[in-house]
RODO-2510 file (C-alpha; in nm, 4 decimals, decimal comma):
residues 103
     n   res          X          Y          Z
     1     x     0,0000     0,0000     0,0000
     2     x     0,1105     0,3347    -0,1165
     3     x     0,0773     0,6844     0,0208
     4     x    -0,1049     0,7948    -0,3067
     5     x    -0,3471     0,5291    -0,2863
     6     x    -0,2428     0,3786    -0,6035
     7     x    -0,3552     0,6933    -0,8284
     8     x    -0,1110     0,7981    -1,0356
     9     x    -0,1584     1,1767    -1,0116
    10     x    -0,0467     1,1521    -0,6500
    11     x     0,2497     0,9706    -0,7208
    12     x     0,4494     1,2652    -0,5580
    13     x     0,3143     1,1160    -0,2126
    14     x     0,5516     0,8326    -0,2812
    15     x     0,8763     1,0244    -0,3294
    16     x     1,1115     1,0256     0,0176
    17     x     1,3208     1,2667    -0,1806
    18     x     1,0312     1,5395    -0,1086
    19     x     1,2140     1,5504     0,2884
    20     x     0,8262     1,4912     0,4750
    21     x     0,8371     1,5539     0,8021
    22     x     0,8995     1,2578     1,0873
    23     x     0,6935     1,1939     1,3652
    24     x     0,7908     1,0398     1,6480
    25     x     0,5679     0,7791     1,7731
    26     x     0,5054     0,4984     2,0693
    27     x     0,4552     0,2145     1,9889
    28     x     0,0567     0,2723     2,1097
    29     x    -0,0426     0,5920     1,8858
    30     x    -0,3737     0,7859     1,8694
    31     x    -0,4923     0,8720     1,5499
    32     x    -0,7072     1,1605     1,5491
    33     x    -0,9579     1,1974     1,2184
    34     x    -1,1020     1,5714     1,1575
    35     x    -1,4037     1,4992     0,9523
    36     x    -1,5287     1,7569     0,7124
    37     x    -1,7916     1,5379     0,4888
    38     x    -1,9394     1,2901     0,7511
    39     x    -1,9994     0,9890     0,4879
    40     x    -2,1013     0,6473     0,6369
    41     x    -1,8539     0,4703     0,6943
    42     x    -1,7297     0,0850     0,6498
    43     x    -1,3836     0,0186     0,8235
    44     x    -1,0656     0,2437     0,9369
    45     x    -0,7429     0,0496     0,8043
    46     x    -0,4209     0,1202     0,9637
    47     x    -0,1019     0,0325     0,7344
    48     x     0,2807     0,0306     0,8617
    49     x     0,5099    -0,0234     0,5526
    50     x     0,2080    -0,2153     0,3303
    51     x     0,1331    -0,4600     0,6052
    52     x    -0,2218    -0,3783     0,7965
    53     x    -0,1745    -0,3514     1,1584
    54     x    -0,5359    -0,2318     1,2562
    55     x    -0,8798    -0,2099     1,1192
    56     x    -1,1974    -0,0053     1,3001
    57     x    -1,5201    -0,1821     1,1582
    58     x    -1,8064     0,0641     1,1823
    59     x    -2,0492    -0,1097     0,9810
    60     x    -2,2126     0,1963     0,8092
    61     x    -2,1898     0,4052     1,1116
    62     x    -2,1796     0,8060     1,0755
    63     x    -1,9074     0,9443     1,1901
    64     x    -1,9082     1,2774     1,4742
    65     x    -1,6729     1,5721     1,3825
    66     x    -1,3473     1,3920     1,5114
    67     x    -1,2292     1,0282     1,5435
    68     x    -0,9981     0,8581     1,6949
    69     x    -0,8641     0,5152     1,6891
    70     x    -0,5650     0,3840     1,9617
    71     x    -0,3505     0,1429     1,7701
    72     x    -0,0990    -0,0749     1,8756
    73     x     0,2457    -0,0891     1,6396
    74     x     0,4588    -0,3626     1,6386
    75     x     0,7031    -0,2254     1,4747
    76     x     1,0289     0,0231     1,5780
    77     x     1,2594     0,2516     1,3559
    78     x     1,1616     0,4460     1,0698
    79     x     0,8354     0,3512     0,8603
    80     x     0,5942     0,4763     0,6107
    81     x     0,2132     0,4581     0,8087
    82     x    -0,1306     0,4672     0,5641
    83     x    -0,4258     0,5532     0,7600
    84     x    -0,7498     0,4649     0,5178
    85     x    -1,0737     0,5419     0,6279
    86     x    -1,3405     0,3010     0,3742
    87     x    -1,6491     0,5321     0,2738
    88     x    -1,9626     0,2585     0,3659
    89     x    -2,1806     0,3085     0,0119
    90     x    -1,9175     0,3963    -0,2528
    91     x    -1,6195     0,2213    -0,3717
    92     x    -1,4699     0,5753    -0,2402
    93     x    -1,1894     0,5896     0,0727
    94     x    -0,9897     0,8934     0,2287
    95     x    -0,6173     0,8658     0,2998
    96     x    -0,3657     1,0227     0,5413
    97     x     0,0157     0,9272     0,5446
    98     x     0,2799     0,9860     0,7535
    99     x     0,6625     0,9081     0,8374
   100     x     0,7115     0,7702     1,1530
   101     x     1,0080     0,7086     1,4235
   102     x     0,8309     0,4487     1,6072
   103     x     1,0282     0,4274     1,9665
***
């Protein structure tokens, strides 16, 4: 899984060269959603370096203003994470990427 989602005309999300900002995380990390277009939604998928970690079924459920979602990484060092949050009724999704230092 890629920080552009696949789509070609956000390849630029996949170049490290760019110098994206680190965050350092634990290894327990709070993801906080700021929702703008409340759309039903199916799951919240939580990606570290293509390999899922988490996933948040809300079986069609409308989301309030802000989510949030405690996951638990495995993982330590640097790594790519893909937050994807599945739109219930469409094929649609919404992405967020980061780079992490997971300590």
């Amino acid at each position: 899984m890629s920080c552009n989602g696949g789509v070609g005309r956000f390849a630029d999300l996949n170049n490290d060269s760019k110098g994206w900002t680190v965050h350092n995380l634990g290894r327990t990390t709070t993801f906080r959603w700021t929702i703008t277009a409340r759309h039903r939604t199916s799951t919240w998928e939580y990606f570290v370096d293509g390999a899922k970690v988490a996933t948040v079924n809300d079986n069609g459920a409308q989301p309030g203003a802000t989510v949030t979602h405690s996951v638990n990484l495995q993982q330590s060092g640097r790594h790519k994470i893909l937050a994807r949050w599945n739109v219930y009724d469409t094929a649609n999704a919404f992405y967020a990427c980061i780079d992490a230092n997971i300590s």
